[in-house]
C-alpha positions in Angstrom: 52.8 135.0 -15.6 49.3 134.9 -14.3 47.1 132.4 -12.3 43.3 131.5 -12.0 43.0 130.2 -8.5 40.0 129.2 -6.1 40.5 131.1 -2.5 37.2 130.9 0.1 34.8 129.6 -2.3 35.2 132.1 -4.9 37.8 132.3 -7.9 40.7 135.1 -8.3 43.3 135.8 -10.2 46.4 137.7 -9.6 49.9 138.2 -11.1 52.8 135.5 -9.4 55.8 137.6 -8.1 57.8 134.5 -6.9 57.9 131.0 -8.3 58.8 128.7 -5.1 58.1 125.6 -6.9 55.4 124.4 -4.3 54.1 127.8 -3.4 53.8 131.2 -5.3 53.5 134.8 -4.1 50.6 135.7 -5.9 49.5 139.6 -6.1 45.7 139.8 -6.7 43.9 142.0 -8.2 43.2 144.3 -5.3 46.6 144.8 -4.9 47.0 141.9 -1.7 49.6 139.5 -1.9 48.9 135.9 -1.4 50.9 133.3 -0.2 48.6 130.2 -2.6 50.0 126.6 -3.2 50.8 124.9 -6.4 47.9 122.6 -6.1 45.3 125.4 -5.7 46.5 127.0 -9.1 43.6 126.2 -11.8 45.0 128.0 -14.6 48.1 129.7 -15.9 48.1 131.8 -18.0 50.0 134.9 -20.0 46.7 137.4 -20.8 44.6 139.0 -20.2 45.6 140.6 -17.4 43.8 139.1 -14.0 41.2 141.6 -13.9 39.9 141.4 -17.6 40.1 137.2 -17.5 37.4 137.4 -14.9 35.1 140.2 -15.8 35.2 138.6 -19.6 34.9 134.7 -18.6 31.8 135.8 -16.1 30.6 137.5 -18.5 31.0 134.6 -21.1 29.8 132.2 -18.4 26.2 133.5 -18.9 25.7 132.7 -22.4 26.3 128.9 -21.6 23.4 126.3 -21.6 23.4 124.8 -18.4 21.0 122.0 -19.2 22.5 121.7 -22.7 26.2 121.5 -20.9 24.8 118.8 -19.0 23.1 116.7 -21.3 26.3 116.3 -24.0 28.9 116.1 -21.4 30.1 112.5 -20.3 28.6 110.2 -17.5 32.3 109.8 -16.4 34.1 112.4 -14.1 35.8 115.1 -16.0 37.8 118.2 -15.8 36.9 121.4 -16.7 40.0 122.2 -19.2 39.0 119.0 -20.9 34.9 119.7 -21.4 35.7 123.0 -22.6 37.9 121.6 -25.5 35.2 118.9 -26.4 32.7 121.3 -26.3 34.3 124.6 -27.9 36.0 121.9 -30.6 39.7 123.1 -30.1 42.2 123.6 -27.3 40.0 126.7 -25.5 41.6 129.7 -24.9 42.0 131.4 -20.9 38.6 133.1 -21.4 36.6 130.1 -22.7 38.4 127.7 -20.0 37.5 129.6 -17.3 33.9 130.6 -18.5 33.5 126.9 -18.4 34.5 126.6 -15.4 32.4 129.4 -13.6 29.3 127.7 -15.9 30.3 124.4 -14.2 30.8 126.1 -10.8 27.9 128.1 -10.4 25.3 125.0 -11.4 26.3 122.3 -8.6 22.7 120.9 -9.0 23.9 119.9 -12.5 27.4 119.2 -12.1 29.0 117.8 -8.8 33.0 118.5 -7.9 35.1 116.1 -7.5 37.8 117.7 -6.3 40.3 120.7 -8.2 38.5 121.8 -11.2 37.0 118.2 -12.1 33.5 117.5 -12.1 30.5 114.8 -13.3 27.1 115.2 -14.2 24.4 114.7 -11.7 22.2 111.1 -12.3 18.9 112.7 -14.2 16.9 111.2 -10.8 19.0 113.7 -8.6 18.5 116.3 -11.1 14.7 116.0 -11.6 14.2 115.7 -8.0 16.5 118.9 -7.6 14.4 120.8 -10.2 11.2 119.7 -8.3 12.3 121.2 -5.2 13.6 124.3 -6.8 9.9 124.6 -8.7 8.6 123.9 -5.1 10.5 127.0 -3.7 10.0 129.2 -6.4 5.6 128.4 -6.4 5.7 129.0 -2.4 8.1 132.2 -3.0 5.2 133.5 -5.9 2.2 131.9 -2.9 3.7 133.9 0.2 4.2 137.0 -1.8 0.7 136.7 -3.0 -0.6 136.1 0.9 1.4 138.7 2.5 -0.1 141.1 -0.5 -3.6 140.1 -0.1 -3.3 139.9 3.9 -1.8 143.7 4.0 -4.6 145.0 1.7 -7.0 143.4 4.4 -8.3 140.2 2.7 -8.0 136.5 3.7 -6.1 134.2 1.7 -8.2 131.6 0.5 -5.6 128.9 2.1 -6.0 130.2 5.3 -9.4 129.0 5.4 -9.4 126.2 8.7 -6.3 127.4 9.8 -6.7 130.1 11.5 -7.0 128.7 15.4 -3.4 127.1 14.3 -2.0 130.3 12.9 -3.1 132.4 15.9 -2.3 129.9 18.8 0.2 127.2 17.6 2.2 128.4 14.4 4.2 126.1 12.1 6.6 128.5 11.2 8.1 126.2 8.4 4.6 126.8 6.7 4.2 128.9 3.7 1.5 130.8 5.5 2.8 131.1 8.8 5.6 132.6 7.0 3.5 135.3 5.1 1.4 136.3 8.4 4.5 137.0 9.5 5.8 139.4 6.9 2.5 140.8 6.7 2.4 141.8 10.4 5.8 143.1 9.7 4.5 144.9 7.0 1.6 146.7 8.8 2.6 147.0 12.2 -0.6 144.6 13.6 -0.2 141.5 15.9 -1.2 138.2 14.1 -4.7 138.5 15.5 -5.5 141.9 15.4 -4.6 142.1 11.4 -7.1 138.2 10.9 -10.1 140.2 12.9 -8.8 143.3 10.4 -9.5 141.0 7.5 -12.5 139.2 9.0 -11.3 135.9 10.2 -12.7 136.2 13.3 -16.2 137.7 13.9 -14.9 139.7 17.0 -12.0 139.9 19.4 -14.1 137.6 21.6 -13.6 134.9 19.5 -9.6 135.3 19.2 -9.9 134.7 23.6 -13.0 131.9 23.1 -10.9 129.9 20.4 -7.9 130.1 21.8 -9.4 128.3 24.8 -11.3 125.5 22.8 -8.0 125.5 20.8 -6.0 124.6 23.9 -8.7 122.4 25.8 -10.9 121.3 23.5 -9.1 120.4 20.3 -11.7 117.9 18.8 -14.3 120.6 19.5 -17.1 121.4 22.2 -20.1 118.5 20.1 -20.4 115.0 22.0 -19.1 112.0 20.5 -21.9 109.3 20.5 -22.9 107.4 23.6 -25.6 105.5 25.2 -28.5 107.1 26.7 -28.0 106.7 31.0 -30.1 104.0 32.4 -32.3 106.2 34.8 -32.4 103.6 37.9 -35.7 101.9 38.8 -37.0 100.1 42.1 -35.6 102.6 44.1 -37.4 104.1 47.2 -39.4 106.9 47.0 -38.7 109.7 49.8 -42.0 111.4 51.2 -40.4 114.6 51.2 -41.3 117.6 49.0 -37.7 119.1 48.2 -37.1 122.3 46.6 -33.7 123.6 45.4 -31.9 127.1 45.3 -29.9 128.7 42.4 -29.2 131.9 40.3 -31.4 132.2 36.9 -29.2 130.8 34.8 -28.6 127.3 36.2 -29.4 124.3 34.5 -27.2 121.7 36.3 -29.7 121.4 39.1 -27.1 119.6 41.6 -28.7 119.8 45.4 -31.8 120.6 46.9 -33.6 120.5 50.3 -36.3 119.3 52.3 -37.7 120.1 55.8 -40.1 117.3 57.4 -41.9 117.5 60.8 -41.4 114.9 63.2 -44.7 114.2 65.3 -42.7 114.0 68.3 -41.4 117.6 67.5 -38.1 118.3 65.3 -37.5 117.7 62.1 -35.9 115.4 59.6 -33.9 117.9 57.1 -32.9 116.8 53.5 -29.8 117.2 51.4 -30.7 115.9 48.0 -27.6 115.7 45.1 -28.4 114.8 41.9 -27.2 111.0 41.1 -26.3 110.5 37.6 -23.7 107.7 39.1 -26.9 105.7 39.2 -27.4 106.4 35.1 -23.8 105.2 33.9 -20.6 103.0 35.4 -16.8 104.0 35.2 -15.5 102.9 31.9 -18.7 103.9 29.7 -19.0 106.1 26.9 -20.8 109.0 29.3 -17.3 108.3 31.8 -15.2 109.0 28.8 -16.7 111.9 28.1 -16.7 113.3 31.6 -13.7 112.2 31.9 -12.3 114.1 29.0 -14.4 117.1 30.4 -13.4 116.7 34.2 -15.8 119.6 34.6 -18.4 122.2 33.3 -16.6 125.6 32.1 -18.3 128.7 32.8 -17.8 132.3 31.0 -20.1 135.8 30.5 -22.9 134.6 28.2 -22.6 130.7 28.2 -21.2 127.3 29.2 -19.4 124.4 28.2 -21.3 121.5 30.0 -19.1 118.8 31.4 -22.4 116.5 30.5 -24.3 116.2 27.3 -27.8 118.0 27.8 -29.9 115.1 27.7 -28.0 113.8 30.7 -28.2 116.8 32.4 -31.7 116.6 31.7 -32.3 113.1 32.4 -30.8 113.7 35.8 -31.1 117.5 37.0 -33.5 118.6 40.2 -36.1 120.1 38.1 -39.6 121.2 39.7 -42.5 118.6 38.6 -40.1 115.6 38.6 -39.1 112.7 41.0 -35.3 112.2 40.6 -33.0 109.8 41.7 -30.5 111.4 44.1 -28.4 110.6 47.0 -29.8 112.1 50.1 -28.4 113.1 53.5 -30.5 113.6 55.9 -30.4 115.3 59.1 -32.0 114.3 62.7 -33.0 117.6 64.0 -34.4 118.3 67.6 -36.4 121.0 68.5 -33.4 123.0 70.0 -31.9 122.8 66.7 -29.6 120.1 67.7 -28.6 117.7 65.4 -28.7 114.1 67.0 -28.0 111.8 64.2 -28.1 111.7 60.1 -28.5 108.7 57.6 -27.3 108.7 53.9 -30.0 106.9 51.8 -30.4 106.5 47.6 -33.8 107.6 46.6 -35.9 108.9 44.6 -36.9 112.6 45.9 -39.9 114.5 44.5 -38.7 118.3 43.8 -41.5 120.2 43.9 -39.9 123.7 43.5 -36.8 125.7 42.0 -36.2 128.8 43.9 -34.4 131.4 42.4 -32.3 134.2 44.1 -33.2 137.3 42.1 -37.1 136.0 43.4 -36.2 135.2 47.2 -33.1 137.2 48.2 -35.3 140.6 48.0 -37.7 139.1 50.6 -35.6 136.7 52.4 -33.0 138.8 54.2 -31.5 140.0 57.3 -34.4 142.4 58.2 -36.6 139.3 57.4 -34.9 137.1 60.1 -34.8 139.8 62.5 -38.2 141.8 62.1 -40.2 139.1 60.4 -41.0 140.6 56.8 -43.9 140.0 54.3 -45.0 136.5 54.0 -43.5 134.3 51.2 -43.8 130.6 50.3 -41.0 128.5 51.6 -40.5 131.1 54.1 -40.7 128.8 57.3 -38.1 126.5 55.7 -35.6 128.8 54.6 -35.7 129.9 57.8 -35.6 126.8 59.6 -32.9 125.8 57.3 -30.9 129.3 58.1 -31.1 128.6 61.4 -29.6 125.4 61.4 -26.5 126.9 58.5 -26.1 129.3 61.5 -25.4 126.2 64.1 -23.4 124.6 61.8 -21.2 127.6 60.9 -20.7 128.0 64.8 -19.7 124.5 65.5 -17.2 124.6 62.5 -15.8 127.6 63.9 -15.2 129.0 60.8 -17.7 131.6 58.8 -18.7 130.4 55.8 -18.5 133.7 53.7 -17.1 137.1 54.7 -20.8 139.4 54.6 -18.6 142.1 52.8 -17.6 140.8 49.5 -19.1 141.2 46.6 -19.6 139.1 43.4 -20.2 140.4 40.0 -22.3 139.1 37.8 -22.0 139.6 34.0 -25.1 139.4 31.6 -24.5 139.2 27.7 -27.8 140.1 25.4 -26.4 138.1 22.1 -29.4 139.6 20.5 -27.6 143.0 20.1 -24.7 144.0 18.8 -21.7 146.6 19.6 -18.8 147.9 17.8 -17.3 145.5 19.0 -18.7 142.8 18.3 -21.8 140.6 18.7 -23.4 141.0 22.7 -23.7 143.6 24.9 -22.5 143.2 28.3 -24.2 144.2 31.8 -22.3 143.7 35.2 -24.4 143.8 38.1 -23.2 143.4 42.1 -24.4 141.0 44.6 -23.3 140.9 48.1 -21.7 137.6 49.6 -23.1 136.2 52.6 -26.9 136.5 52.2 -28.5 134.2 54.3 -29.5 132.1 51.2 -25.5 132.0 50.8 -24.8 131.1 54.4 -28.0 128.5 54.3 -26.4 127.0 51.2 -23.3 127.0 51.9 -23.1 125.2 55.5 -25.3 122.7 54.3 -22.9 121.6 51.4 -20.0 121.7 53.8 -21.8 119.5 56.3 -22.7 117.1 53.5 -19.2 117.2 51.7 -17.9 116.3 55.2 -20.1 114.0 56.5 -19.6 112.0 52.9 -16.1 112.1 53.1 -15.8 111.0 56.8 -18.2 107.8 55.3 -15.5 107.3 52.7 -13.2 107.3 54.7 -14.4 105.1 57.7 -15.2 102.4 55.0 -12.1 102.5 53.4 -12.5 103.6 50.6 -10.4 105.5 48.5 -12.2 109.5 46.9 -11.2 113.0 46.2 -10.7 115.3 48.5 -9.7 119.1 49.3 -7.3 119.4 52.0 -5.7 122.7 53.2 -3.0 123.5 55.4 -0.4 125.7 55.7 -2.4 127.9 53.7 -2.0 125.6 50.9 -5.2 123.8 48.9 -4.7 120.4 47.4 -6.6 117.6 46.2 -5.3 114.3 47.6 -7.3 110.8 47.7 -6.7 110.2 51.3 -9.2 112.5 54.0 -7.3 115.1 55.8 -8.5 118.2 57.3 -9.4 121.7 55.5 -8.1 124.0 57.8 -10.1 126.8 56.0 -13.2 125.4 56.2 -12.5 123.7 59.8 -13.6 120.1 58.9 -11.5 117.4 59.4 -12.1 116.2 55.9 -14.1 117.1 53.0 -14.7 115.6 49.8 -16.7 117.4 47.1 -19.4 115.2 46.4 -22.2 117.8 45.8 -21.8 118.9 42.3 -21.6 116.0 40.5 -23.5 117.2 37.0 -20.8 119.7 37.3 -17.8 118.2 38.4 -15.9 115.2 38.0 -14.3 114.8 40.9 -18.0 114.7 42.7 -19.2 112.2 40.3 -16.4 110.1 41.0 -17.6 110.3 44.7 -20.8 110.0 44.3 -19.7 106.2 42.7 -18.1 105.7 45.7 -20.8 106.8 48.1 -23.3 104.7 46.4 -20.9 101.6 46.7 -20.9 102.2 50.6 -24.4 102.7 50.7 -25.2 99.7 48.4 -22.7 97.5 49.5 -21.3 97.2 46.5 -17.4 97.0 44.6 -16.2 100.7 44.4 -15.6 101.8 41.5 -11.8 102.7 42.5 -10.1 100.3 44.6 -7.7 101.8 47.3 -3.9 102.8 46.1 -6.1 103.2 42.6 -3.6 104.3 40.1 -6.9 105.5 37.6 -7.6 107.7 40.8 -4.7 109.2 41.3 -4.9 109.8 37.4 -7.8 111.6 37.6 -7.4 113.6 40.2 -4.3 115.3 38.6 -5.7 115.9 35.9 -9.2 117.4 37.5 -6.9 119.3 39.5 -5.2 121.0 36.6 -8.5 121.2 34.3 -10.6 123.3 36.8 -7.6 125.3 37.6 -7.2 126.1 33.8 -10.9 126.4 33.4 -11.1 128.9 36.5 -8.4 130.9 34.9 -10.3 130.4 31.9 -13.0 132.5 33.4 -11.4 135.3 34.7 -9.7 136.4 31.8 -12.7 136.3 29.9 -14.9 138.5 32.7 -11.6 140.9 32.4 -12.6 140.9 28.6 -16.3 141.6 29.4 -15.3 144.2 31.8 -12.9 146.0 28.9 -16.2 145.7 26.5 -18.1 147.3 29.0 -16.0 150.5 29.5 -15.9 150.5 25.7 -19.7 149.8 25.0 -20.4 152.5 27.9 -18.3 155.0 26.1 -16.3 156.0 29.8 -13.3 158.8 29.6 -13.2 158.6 33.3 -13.8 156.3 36.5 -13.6 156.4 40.1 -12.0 153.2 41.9 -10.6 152.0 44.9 -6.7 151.5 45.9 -6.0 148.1 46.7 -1.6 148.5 47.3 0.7 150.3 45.2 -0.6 151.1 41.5 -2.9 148.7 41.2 -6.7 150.1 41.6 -10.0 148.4 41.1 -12.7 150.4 39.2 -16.0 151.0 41.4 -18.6 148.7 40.1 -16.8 146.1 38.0 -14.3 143.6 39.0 -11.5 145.0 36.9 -8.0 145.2 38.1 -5.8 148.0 36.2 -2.3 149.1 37.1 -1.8 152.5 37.4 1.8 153.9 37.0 0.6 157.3 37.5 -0.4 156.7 40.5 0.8 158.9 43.5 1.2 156.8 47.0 -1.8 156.2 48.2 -3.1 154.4 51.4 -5.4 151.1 50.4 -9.0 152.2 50.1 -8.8 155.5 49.3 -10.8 156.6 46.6 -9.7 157.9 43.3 -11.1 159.3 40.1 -9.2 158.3 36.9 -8.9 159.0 33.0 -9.5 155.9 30.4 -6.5 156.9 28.0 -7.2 154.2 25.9 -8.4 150.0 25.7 -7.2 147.1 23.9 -9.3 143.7 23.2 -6.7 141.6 22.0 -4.2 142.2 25.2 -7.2 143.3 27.1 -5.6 146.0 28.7 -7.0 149.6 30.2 -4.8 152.8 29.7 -5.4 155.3 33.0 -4.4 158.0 34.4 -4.6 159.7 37.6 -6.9 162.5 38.0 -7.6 163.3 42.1 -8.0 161.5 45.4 -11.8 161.6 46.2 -11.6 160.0 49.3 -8.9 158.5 52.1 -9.9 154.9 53.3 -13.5 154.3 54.9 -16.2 151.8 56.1 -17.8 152.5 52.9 -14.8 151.3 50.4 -14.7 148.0 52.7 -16.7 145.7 49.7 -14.8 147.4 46.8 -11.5 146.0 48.8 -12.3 142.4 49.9 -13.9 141.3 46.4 
């Protein structure tokens, strides 16, 4: 006697050794005896042997019409012994019952169980619907075959097009072609982004670092929605002051500028003019939203995202030929350079001149405050107005710059191209601390401070840095800057630039005016925005130095350098003499910080934006002249 019997999901037969009434001992056909229950038997039978019943009834199984085996069999539940009779048209034989029942077994979209051997057809809605899905499956199996083929022989699906950002930076992986860029890369050994710039999806491996940062930030893009032109403000004052403003080449956000008048009684009155586009639009208007959206301009090699649209900017910036409004502090100077009193005033301020620091700094340094140099316009005032930066940085206690660290600069010419990519980079040096710094700097500190002590005397509510402990913060309350040596300071002279000014500047004016701040105290909106400012600029800032470590990987690349010289800062990490890059060097043999090294380039990669190196020799142990290369 043998038996047909379902064991783990699949179906076996096996000789029975014992007959126990409610259990058998079954031998298989591997040679394993079973222990199986009466109620699990599905057929009994006297031949063929075990073996030959199954190969022949899966074999038989095949050549059944599912579709047609569903389409004549009853609506009403069924077993398998008794389909096979209707539809073989005579008591079936072993084979033929148990082909039937593998056929009915293997097609569960067709037929559902019911329990032991019985079954019933699926309602032809189910079915169709089950069909559509397996169609579905089998059109996205043929589609991500066909992606993964055309994305290994270096060509760009044509579905990909508009989905690239999403692809790179935020992958639905349940996507058909999420799923082939993932077998492609598989396939060739690339990352994601290095086989798209392989098949030209991206211009250049600048864009993969550019787009993921609009992708993250701005998500709706880097146009303006539509707003209302600012009101430029009328009736107000005009200063009699001839103001003049200082910035690199490349600034359009014109945000401060000065003026030096002579009192007749000696003295002088000095100027601190901000830009006021507070005065052009109110919180809650279309140019708010977008500022607030923005929260501040982002900077980068080679361009700018403008936290203002350029017609503001325009509208309001400290450009040479025009009378702007602005918010002005000025400053009550004697003779002695003492400063007896100052006076906050909205105006209108004629700026008569932009001074730039690639024209100035070569004539306006320390030799020219010391010996007296060649003759230059604005040279009285600048010097007047360094003068005064030096008092103030003395009764702050605090210098404003360390005279030893550098900045880079980096220059993109668009108009040309490399192999890698579209712009060619320069990186030039300039020395912190100038006296155009220092005169610059103390002046906005004094303003900041003096604005924010205003704030805060009135009662009301704005943003301000705080430090202590080390620690900087933003807080809406005024509380010292232990860095700076203020007890408070609220940036309020950048506000083309910077939301957090601009919501000052509202403020400011409101004390000035007399007016209904725009943000009450305990203002939850404040609060609001001063997170988020707090974590825009930080992303933006971190924004920037990745992409000047890009620029500074192009321009080892574009320069064609096997080797380098560079400075130890602590352990393996070494800063390359003339650019701001930061490598780590495992080769690297202890070395004191400072001492200079020359190094291999083994080898540079623009999508991680990494610099292979190796150690070469020690060119110099730690000097006076390494100083700059270590406090950038």
């Amino acid at each position: 006697m043998f038996v047909l019997f379902e064991e783990e999901g699949s179906f076996k037969a096996g000789t029975v050794l014992a007959d126990n009434d409610s259990s058998l001992q079954v031998e298989n056909t591997r040679g394993k005896r079973v222990k199986l229950k009466r109620a699990n038997v599905l057929l009994e039978f006297s031949g063929p042997a075990p073996a030959e019943l199954l190969t022949r009834a899966e074999a038989a199984a095949t050549e059944l019409d599912t579709d047609f085996l569903w389409s004549v069999c009853s609506d009403e539940e069924f077993a398998f012994t008794e389909f096979a009779a209707d539809y073989y048209g005579h008591t079936p034989d072993t084979v033929e019952a148990a082909a039937m029942l593998f056929s009915l077994h293997a097609a569960p979209m067709w037929f559902h169980r019911r329990g032991k051997g019985r079954f019933r057809k699926a309602p032809e809605d189910i079915l169709h619907a089950a069909k559509a899905g397996i169609e579905k499956k089998r059109r996205q199996a043929e589609a991500l075959e066909r992606m993964c083929a055309e994305l290994v022989a270096r060509r760009l699906p044509a579905e990909f097009a508009g989905m690239v950002s999403q692809l790179l930076y935020r992958p639905d992986r349940n996507r058909t072609e999420a799923k082939a860029l993932e077998a492609a890369c598989i396939d060739t050994g690339f990352s994601a982004a290095r086989l798209l710039l392989e098949c030209g999806a991206l211009s250049s491996s600048h864009d993969y670092h550019y787009n993921r940062f609009l992708f993250e930030q701005f998500p709706e893009g880097t146009d303006f929605p539509a707003f209302d032109p600012p009101v430029i403000p009328t009736g107000l004052p005009r200063a009699e002051v001839a103001a003049f403003s200082i910035d690199d080449a490349t600034t359009t956000e014109i945000d401060d500028a000065f003026s030096v008048t002579p009192r007749p009684e000696g003295g002088w009155k000095i100027g601190i003019h901000i830009a006021a586009p507070a005065l052009g639009f109110t919180r809650g208007s279309a140019l708010d939203a977008i500022a607030r959206r923005r929260l501040s301009t982002v900077y980068m090699p080679g361009n700018k995202i403008t936290m203002l649209p350029g017609d503001v900017v325009a509208a309001f910036t400290l450009s040479a030929g025009s009378v702007c409004p602005a918010v002005s502090l000025y400053l009550d100077v004697r003779s002695d350079l003492t400063i007896v009193g100052h006076e906050s005033r909205i105006e209108c301020v004629p700026v008569v001149a932009n001074l730039r620091h690639h024209d100035i700094e070569p004539v306006f340094d320390e030799t020219t405050l010391t010996k007296g140099g060649p003759d230059f316009p604005w040279k009285k005032e600048l010097t007047l107005l360094w003068e005064i930066a030096t008092v103030l940085e003395a009764g702050r206690g605090k210098p404003s710059e360390n005279a030893h660290q550098v900045d880079y600069t980096f220059s993109i010419d668009w108009g040309q191209n490399s192999p890698d990519g579209p712009g060619v980079v320069t990186i030039g040096r300039r020395l912190r601390g100038s006296p155009l710094d220092k005169l610059v700097a103390e002046l906005m500190i004094f303003a900041n401070a003096t604005w924010g002590r205003l704030l805060d005397e009135s009662g009301i509510p704005g943003l301000y840095r705080v430090q202590g402990g080390g620690k900087v913060r933003m807080a809406t309350v005024a509380a010292p800057h232990e860095g700076l040596g203020v007890d408070c300071y609220a940036w309020s002279s950048s506000p083309l630039r910077r939301y957090a000014d601009l919501v000052n500047q509202w403020q400011i004016a409101a004390v000035i005016f007399g007016s209904t701040p725009a943000f009450a105290p305990r203002s939850a909106d404040l609060l609001e925005a001063m997170r988020d400012f707090e974590l825009a600029y930080t992303e933006y800032l971190e924004f920037q130095r990745r992409i000047e470590r890009y620029w500074c990987v192009r321009w080892l690349r574009q320069n064609n350098l096997c080797t380098a010289e560079a400075i130890v800062l602590r352990d393996n990490l070494v800063r390359l003499i003339g650019t701001p890059l930061v490598l780590k060097m495992p080769s690297l043999p202890p070395h004191l910080p400072g001492s200079k090294i020359s190094l291999a380039i083994t080898g540079s990669d623009l999508i991680d934006v990494e610099v292979g190196s190796r150690y070469l020799a020690t060119l110099a142990e730690p000097g006076p002249e390494t100083r700059e290369e270590m406090e950038y």
